[in-house]
VMD Tcl script that draws the C-alpha trace (Angstrom):
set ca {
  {40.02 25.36 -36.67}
  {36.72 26.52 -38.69}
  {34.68 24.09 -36.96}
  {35.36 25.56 -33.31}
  {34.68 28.96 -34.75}
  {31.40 27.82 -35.97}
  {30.68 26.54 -32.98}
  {31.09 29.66 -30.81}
  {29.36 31.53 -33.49}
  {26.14 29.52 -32.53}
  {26.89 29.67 -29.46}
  {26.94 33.63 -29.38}
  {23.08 33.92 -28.75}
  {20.39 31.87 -27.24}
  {16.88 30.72 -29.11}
  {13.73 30.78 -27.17}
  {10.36 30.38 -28.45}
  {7.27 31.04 -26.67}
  {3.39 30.32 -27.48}
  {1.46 33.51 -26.73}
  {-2.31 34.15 -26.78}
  {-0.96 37.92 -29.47}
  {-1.33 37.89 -32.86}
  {1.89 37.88 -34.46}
  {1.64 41.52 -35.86}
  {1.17 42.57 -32.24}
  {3.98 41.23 -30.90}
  {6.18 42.30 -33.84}
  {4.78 45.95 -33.13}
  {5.67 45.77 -29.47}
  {9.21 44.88 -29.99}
  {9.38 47.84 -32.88}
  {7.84 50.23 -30.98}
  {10.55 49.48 -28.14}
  {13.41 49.76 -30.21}
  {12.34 52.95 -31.88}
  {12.07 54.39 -27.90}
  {15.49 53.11 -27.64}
  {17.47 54.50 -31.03}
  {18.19 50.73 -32.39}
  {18.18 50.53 -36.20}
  {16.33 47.79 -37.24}
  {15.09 45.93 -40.65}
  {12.05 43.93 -41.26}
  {12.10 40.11 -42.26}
  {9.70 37.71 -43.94}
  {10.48 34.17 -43.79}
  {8.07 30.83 -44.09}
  {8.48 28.10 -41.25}
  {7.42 24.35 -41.10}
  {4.47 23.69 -39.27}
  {2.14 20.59 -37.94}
  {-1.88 20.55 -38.36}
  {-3.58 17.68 -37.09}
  {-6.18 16.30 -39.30}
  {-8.30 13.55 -37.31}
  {-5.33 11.41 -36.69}
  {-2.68 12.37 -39.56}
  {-0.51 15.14 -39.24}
  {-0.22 17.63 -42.07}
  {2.70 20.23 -42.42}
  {1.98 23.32 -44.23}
  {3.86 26.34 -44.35}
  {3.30 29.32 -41.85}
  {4.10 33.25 -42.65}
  {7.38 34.56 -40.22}
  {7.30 37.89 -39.26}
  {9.74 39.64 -37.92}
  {12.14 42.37 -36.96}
  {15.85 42.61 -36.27}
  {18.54 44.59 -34.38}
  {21.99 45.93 -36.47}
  {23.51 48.15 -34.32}
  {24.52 49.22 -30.42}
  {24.24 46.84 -27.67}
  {21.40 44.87 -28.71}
  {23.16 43.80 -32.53}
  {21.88 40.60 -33.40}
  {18.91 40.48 -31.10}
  {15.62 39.43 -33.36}
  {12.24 38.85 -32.80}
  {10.30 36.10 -35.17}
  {6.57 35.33 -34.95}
  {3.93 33.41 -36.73}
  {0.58 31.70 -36.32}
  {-0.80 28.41 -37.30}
  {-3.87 25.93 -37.04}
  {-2.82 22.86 -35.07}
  {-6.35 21.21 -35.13}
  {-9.36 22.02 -37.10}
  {-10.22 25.23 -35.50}
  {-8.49 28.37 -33.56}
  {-4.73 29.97 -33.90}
  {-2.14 29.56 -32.08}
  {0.69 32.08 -32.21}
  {4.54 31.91 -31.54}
  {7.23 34.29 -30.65}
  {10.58 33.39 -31.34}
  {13.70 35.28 -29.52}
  {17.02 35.43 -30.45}
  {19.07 36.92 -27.78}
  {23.04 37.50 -28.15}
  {24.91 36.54 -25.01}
  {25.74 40.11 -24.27}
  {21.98 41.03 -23.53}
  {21.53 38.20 -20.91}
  {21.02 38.65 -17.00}
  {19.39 42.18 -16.48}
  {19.27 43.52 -19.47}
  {17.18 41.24 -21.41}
  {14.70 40.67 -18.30}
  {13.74 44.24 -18.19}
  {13.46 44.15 -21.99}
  {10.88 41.23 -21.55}
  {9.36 42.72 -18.89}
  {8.71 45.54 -20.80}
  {7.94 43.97 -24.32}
  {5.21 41.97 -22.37}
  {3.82 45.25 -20.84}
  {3.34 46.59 -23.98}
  {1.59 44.36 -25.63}
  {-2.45 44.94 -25.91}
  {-3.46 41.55 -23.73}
  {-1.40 39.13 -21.62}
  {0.57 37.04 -23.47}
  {0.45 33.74 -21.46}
  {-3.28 33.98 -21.07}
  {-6.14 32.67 -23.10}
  {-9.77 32.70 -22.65}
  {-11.93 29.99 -22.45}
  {-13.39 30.25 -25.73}
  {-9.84 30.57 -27.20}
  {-8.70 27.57 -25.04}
  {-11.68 25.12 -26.08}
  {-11.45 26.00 -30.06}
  {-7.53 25.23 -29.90}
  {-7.84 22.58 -28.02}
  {-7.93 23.00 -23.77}
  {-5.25 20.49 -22.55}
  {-2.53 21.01 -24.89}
  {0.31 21.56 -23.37}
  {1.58 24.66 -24.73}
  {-1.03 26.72 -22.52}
  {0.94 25.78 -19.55}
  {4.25 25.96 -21.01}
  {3.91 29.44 -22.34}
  {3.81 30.60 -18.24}
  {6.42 28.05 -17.36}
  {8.92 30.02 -20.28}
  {7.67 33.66 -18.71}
  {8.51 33.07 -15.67}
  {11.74 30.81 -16.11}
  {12.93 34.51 -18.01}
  {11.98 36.51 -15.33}
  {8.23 37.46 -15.59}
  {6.02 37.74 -12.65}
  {3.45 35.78 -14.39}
  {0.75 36.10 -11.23}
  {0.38 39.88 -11.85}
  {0.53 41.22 -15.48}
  {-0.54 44.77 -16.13}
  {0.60 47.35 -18.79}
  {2.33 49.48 -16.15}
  {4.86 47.32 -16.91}
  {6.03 48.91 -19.80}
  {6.93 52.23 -17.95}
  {9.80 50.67 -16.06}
}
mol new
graphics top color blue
foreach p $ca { graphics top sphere $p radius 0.5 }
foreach p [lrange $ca 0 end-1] q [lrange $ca 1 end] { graphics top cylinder $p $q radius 0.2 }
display resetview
């Protein structure tokens, strides 16, 4: 009996996680910015993640800094927002945003909050500039797969603009 309660525990809420071209602070900021619009109470978390640097040809794993913020109350309880930042080669950030969104906020609901967490935010988040693109690394794969994720949620990803955010 506990182990099919544990298992629609987990299955209460949904993980995605997204490589963005925002510094993690930004992101964090968007999301808190958003909830304080929209009368959540929130609390602040710091947490440390496993991550892979390539060093010529060995992988290293180091530790990176989490960041992030989550909801305890009204519709949105138990949605959270996690982000951090590492060095996958030997030069340039890349940044992550995690998502964890209860099953209540799918469809509709957590579109338009994308929509507008993304409009919010100071740059595009699936979009990096050369320069950024060529000290990462140009063909790695999470360039692509960062617009892929946006618009598999919902995201016009042709046409981003910070009007967005009024909706």
């Amino acid at each position: 009996m506990g182990e099919s309660l544990e298992a629609e525990a987990m299955a209460s809420s949904r993980l995605l996680e997204i490589p963005v071209s925002i510094a993690p602070t930004d992101a964090i900021r968007a999301l808190r910015e958003i909830g304080e619009a929209r009368g959540w109470e929130m609390r602040r978390i710091q947490e440390s993640r496993m991550v892979h640097r390539w060093a010529i040809i060995v992988p290293i794993s180091r530790q990176a800094r989490v960041i992030g913020l989550v909801v305890e109350d009204g519709e949105s309880a138990g949605f959270s927002i996690r982000s951090w930042s590492y060095v996958p080669g030997s030069a340039g950030r890349l940044s992550t945003v995690s998502f964890e969104i209860p099953r209540q906020m799918e469809g509709e609901i957590w579109t338009s909050l994308l929509k507008q967490w993304a409009g919010s935010l100071p740059r595009c988040p699936w979009k990096w500039s050369f320069g950024e693109r060529s000290m990462i690394g140009y063909f790695l794969p999470e360039f692509r797969r960062s617009r892929v994720l946006f618009r598999g949620e919902g995201v016009d990803t042709d046409d981003w603009n910070r009007s967005d955010s009024d909706e």
